[in-house]
VOPAGU-2260 file (C-alpha; in pm, 1 decimal, decimal comma):
REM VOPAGU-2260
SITE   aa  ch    i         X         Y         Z
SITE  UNK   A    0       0,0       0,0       0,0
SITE  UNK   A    1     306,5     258,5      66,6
SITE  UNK   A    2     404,9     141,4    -301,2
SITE  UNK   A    3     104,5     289,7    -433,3
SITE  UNK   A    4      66,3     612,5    -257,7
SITE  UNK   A    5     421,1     678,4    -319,3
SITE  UNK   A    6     367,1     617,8    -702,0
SITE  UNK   A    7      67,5     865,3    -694,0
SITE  UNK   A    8     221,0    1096,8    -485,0
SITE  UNK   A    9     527,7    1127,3    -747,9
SITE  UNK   A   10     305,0    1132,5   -1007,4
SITE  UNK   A   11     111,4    1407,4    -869,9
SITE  UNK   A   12     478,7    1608,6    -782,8
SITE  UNK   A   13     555,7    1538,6   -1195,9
SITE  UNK   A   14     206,1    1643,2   -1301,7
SITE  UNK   A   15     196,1    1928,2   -1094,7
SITE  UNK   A   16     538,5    2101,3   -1248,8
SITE  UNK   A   17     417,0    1969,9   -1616,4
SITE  UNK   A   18     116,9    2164,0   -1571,2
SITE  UNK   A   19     295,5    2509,3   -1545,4
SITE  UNK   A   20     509,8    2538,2   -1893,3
SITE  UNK   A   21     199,6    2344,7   -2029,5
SITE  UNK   A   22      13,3    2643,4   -1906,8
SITE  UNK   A   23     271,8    2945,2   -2016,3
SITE  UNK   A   24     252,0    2736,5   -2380,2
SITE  UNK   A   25    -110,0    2768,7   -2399,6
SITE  UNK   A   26    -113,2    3157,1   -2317,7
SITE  UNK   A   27     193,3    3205,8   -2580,0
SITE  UNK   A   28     -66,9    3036,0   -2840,8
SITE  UNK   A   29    -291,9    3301,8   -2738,8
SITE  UNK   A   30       2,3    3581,0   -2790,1
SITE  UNK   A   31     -48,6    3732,7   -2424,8
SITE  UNK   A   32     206,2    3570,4   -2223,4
SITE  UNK   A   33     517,9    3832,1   -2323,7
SITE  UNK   A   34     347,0    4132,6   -2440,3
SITE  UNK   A   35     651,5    4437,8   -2480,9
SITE  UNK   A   36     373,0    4721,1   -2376,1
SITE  UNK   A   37     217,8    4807,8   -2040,7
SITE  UNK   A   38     -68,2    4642,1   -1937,6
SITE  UNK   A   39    -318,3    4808,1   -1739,6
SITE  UNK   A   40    -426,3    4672,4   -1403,6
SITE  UNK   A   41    -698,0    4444,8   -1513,4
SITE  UNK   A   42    -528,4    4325,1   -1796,3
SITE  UNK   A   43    -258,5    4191,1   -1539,0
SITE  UNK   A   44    -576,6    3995,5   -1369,2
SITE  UNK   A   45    -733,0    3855,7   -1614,3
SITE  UNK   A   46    -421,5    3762,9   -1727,3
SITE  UNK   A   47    -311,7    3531,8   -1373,6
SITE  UNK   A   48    -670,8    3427,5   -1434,1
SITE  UNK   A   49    -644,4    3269,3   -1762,4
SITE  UNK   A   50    -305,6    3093,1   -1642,6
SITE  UNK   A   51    -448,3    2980,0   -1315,6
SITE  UNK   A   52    -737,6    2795,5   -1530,3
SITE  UNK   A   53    -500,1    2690,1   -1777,1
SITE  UNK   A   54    -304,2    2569,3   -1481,8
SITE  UNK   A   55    -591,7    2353,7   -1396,4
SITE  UNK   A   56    -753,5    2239,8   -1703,7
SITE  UNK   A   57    -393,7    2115,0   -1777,3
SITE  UNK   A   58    -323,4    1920,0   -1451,5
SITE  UNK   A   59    -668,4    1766,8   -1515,5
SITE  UNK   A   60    -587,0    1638,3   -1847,7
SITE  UNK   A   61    -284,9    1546,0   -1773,5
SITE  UNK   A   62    -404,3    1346,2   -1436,9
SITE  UNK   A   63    -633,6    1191,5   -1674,9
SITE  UNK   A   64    -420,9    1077,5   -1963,8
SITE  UNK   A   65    -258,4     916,5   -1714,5
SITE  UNK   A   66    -559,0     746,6   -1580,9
SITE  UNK   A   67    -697,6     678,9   -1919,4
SITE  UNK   A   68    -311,7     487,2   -2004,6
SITE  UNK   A   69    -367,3     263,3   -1651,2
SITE  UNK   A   70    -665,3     165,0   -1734,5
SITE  UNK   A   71    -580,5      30,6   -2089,6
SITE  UNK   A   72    -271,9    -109,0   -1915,3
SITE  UNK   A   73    -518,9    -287,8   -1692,2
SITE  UNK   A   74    -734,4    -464,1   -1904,3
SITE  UNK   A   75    -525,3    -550,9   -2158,3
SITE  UNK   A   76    -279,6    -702,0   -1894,8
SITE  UNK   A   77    -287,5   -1115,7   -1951,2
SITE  UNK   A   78    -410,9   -1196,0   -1565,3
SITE  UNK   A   79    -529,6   -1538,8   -1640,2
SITE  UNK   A   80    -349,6   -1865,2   -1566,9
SITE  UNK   A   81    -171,5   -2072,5   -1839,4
SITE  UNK   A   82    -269,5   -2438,6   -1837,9
């Protein structure tokens, strides 16, 4: 049982940093993450906003692709005895 929540817990320490440059990637796409001019104020917020649910939607995914990989793992893993 310590096997398996150390597993998870590294996979949740390796999902957790993936999720970040996944996250700076995805505002880049949008052409906001390195803007040269000044931003005002609430451009700044809803800036941190969009990375923060980027953040998230990117763990998620991530967290489940990994799931999703187990569970094919699972059932096509040969479990039954050889005569």
């Amino acid at each position: 049982m310590k096997k398996i929540i150390a597993r998870e817990f590294l996979w949740l320490l390796v999902i957790s940093l993936l999720s970040a440059p996944l996250a700076l990637l995805f505002l880049s796409a949008l052409d906001i993450a390195s803007k040269g001019y000044t931003l005002s104020l609430n451009e700044k917020d809803f800036i941190m906003e969009l990375f923060i649910l980027a953040y998230f939607i990117n763990f998620a995914g991530l967290y489940l692709a990994r799931l999703i990989v187990l569970a094919v793992k699972t059932l096509t893993s040969d479990s039954s005895p050889k005569p």
